[in-house]
C-alpha positions as CSV (number, residue, x, y, z in Angstrom):
1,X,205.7,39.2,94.6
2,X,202.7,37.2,96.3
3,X,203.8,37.8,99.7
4,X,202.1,41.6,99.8
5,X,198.7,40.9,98.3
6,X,198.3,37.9,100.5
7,X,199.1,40.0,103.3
8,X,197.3,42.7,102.4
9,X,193.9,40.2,101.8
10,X,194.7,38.5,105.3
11,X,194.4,42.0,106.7
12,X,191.0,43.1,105.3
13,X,189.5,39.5,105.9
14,X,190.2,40.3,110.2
15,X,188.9,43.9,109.4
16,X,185.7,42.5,108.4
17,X,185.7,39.4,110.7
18,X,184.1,41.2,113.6
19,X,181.3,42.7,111.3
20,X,180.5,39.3,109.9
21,X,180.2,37.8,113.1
22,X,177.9,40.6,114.4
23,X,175.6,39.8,111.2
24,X,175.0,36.4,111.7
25,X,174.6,37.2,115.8
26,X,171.6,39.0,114.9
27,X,169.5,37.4,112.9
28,X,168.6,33.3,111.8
29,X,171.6,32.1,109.7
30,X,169.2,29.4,108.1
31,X,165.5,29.0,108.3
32,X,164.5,32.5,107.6
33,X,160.7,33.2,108.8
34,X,157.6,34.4,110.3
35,X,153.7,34.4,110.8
36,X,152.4,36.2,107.5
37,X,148.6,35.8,108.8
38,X,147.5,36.6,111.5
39,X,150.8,39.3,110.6
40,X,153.3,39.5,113.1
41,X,155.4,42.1,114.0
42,X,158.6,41.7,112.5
43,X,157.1,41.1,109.1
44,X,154.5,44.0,109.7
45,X,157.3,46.4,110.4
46,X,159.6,44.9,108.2
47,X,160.8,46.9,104.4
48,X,157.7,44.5,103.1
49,X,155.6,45.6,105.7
50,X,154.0,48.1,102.6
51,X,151.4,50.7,104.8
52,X,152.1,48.4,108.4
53,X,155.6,49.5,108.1
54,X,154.7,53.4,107.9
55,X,152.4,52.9,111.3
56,X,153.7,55.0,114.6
57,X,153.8,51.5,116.2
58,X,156.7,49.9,114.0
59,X,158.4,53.7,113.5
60,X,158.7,53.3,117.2
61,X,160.0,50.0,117.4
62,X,162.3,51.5,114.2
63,X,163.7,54.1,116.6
64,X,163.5,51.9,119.7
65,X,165.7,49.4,117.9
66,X,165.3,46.5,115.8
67,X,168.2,46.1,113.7
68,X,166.6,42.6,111.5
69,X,163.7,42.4,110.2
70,X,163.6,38.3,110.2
71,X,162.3,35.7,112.8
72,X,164.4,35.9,115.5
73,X,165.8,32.2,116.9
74,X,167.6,31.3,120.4
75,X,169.9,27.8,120.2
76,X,169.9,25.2,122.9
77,X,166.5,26.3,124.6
78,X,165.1,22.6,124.8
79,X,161.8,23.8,125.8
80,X,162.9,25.7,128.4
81,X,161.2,28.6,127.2
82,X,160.0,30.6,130.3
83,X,163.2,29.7,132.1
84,X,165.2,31.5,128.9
85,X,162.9,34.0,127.7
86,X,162.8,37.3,130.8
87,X,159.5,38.9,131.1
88,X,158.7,41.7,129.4
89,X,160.7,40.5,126.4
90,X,158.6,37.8,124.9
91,X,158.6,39.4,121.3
92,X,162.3,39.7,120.8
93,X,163.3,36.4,122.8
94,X,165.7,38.9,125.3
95,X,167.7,39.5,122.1
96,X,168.9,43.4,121.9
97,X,168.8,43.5,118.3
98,X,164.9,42.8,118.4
99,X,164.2,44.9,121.4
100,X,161.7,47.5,119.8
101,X,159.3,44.6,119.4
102,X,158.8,44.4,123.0
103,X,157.3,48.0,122.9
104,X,153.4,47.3,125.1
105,X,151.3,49.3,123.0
106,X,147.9,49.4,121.5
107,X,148.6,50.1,118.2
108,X,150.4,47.2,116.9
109,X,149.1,46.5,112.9
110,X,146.8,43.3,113.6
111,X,144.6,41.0,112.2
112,X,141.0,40.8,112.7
113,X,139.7,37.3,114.1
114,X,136.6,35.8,115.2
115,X,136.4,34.2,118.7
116,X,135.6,30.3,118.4
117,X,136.1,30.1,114.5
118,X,138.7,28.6,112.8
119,X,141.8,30.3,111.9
120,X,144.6,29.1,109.7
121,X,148.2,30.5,110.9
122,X,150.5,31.1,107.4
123,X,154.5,30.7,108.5
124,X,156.8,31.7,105.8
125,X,160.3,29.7,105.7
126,X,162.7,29.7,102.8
127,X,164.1,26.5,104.6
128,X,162.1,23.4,105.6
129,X,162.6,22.0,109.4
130,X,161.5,19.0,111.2
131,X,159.7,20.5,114.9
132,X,156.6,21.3,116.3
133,X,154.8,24.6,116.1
134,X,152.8,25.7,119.6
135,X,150.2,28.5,119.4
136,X,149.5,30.6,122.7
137,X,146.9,33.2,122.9
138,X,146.8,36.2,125.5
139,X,144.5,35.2,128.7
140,X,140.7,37.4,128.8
141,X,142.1,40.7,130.2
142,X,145.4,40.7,128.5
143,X,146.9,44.8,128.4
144,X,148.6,45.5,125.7
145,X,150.1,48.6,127.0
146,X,151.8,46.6,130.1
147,X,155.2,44.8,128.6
148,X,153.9,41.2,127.8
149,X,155.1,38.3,130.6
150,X,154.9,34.7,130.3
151,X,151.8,35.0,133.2
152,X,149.5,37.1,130.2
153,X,149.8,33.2,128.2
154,X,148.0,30.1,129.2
155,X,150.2,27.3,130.9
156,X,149.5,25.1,127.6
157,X,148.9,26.4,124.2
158,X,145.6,26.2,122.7
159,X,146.9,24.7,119.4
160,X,150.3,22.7,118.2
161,X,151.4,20.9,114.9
162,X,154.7,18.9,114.8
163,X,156.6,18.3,111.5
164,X,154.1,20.6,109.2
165,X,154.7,20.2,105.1
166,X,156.4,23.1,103.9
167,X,154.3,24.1,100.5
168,X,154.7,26.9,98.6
169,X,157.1,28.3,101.0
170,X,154.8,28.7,104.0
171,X,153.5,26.4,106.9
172,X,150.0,26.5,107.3
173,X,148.5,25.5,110.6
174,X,144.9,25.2,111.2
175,X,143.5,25.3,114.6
176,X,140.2,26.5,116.2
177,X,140.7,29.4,118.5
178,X,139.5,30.1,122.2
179,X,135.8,31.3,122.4
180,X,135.9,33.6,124.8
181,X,138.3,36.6,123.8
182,X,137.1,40.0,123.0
183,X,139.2,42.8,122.0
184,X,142.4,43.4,121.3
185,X,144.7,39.8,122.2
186,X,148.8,38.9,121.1
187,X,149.2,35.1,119.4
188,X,152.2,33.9,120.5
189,X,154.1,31.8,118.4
190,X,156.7,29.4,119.4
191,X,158.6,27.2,116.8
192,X,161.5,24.5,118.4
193,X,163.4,22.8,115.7
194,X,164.5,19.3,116.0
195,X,166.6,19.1,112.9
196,X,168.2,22.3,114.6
197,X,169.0,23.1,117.9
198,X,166.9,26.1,117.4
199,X,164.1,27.9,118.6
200,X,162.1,30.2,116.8
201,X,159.5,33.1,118.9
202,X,157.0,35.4,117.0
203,X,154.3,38.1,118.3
204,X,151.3,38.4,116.4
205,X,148.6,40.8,117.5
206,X,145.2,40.4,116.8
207,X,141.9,41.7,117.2
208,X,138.5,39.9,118.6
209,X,135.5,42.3,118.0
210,X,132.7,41.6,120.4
211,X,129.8,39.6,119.7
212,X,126.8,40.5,118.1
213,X,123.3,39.0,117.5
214,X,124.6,36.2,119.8
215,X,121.0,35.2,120.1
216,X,119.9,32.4,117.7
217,X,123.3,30.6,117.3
218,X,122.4,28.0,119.5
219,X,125.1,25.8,119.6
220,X,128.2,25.9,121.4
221,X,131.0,28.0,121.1
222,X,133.3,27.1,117.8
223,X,130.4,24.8,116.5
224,X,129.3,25.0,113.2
225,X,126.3,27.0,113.6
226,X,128.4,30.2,114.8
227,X,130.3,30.2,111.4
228,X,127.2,29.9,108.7
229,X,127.5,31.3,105.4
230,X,124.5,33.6,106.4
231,X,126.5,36.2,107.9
232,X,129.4,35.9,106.0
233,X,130.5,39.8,107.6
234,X,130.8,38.6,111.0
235,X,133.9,36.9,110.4
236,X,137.2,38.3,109.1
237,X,139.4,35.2,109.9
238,X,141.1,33.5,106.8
239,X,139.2,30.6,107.8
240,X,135.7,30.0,109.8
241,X,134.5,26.6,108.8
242,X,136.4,24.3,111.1
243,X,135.2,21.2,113.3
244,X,134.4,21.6,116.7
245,X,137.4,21.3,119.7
246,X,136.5,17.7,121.1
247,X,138.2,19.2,124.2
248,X,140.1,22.1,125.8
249,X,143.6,20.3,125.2
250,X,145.6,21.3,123.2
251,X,144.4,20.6,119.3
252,X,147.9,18.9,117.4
253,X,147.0,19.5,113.2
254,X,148.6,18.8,110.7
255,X,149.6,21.3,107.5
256,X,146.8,22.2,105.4
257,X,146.8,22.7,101.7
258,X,147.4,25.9,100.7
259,X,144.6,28.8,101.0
260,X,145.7,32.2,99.5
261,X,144.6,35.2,102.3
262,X,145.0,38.2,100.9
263,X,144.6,40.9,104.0
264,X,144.1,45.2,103.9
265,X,144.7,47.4,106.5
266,X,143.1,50.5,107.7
267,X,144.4,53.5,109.0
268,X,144.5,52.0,112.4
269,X,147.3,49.5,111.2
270,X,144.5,46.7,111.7
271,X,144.4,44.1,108.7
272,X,141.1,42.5,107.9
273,X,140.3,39.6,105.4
274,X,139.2,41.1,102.2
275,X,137.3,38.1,101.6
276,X,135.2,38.3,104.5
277,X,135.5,42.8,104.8
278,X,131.7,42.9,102.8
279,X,129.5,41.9,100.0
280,X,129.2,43.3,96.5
281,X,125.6,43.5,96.3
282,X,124.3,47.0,95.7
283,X,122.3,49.6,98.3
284,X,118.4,48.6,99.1
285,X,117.2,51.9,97.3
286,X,113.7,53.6,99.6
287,X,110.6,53.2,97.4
288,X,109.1,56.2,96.3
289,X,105.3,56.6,96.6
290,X,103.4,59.6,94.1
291,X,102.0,58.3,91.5
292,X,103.8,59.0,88.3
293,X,106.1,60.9,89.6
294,X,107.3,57.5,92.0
295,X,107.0,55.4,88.9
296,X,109.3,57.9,86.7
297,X,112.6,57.7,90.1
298,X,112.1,53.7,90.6
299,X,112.9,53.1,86.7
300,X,115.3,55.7,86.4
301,X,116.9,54.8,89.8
302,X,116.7,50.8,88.3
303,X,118.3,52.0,85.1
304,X,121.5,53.8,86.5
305,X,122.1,50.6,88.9
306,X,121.7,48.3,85.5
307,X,123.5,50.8,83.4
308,X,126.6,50.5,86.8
309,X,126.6,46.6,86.5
């Protein structure tokens, strides 16, 4: 009497054997993950992507083929990264399943960041690992319409942090950025486990308006007088208030404590800091000279602003 249900059990267990196995093949079995802010692509394009998800970049990489929207791991790299990781396929780490990452394109959603300033780099996890985090950033003249190779990244990252706290559900790494990008750039993330013998890679792109008013800073690039409070609109980076890089080595941080970032994007698919996207104080209103005529629009001009707050 047992002997045809079991049967019949055994049989739909190897029927679905092959479709498990594909599943776990395609995306991170454990430490589910990616850069939040500055966004990166997977999570832009991704069902919680909200707006980024709808942009012609990530319908593209839809229809080009990404069949997870998680961060994508290769086991047993050992640092070997750019002995692993082909050319050309630096955002989906050579996997198939992530291949419409790799699209070289110039509208990718991004995050607006100031050159020199400090940033602070939010990676969600649902699983705390022991590693260390390395940060690249595209080299001055980086084309993101030619298919990103390891030659577009430094030799050394600008930035690392082994064993970061996981709080809240995130890593947050802090790190002062190059001073000398302009336009639009890709932060390259890679994340090797040493609880795991995985490694985790993650393409963020990002966006470095050009300077203005440079005149008058003084100091050096990433000191403190380039990130004043005075202009609080030159800077859409979660954070600009960071010590100066002793040296062009790498900087290895620790986590910081938690700092909410709460980012919009425009119709470009770029995300900017709302904290830092302008200033609530109303318009300068002209004065009007006439007599009484003036004196009768400045009051009622004063009143309707009073009446507004």
């Amino acid at each position: 009497m047992t002997t045809a249900p079991r049967t019949a059990a055994l049989v739909v267990l190897a029927g679905t054997a092959p479709l498990l196995l594909a599943v776990g093949a395609a995306g991170p079995a454990a430490a589910h993950g990616a850069p939040t802010d500055p966004v990166s692509r997977v999570v832009a394009c991704s069902p919680e992507g909200g707006q980024r998800a709808q942009s012609a970049a990530c319908r593209a990489a839809t229809a080009s083929g990404v069949a997870v929207f998680d961060n994508l791991r290769l086991a047993g790299v050992g640092g070997r990264d750019r002995q692993v990781v082909p050319d050309g396929k630096l955002c989906s780490g050579g996997l198939a399943a992530y291949r419409g990452l790799d699209l070289a394109r110039a509208d990718w959603p991004s995050t607006r960041l100031t050159a020199g300033a400090s940033m602070t780099l939010t990676y969600k996890s649902t699983i705390p690992h022991t590693g260390t985090f390395k940060l690249f950033l595209t080299k001055d003249g980086y084309d993101p319409t030619k298919p990103l190779k390891w030659s577009d990244l430094p030799a050394r990252p600008f930035a690392t942090a082994t064993d970061p706290a996981l709080v809240n559900g995130a890593y947050r790494i802090k790190a002062e950025l190059p001073s000398d990008r302009t336009g639009r750039h890709l932060l390259y993330t890679i994340w090797q486990n040493t609880s795991t013998p995985d490694t985790y890679y993650s393409c963020s792109d990002v966006v470095f308006p050009a300077a203005k008013n440079a005149a008058g800073s003084g100091g050096s690039a990433g000191s403190a007088t380039r990130k004043s409070a005075a202009s609080p609109t030159k800077s859409a980076a979660a954070e600009t208030s960071a010590a100066p890089s002793p040296s062009k080595s790498p900087t290895s941080v620790a986590s910081a404590p938690p700092q909410p970032s709460e980012t919009v994007t425009s119709d470009s698919g770029e995300a900017v800091s709302s904290a830092t996207s302008g200033d609530d104080r109303a318009p300068a209103l002209p004065l009007v000279a006439g007599g009484a005529a003036g004196l009768l629009i400045t009051a009622g001009a004063a009143y309707t602003l009073r009446r507004r707050r």
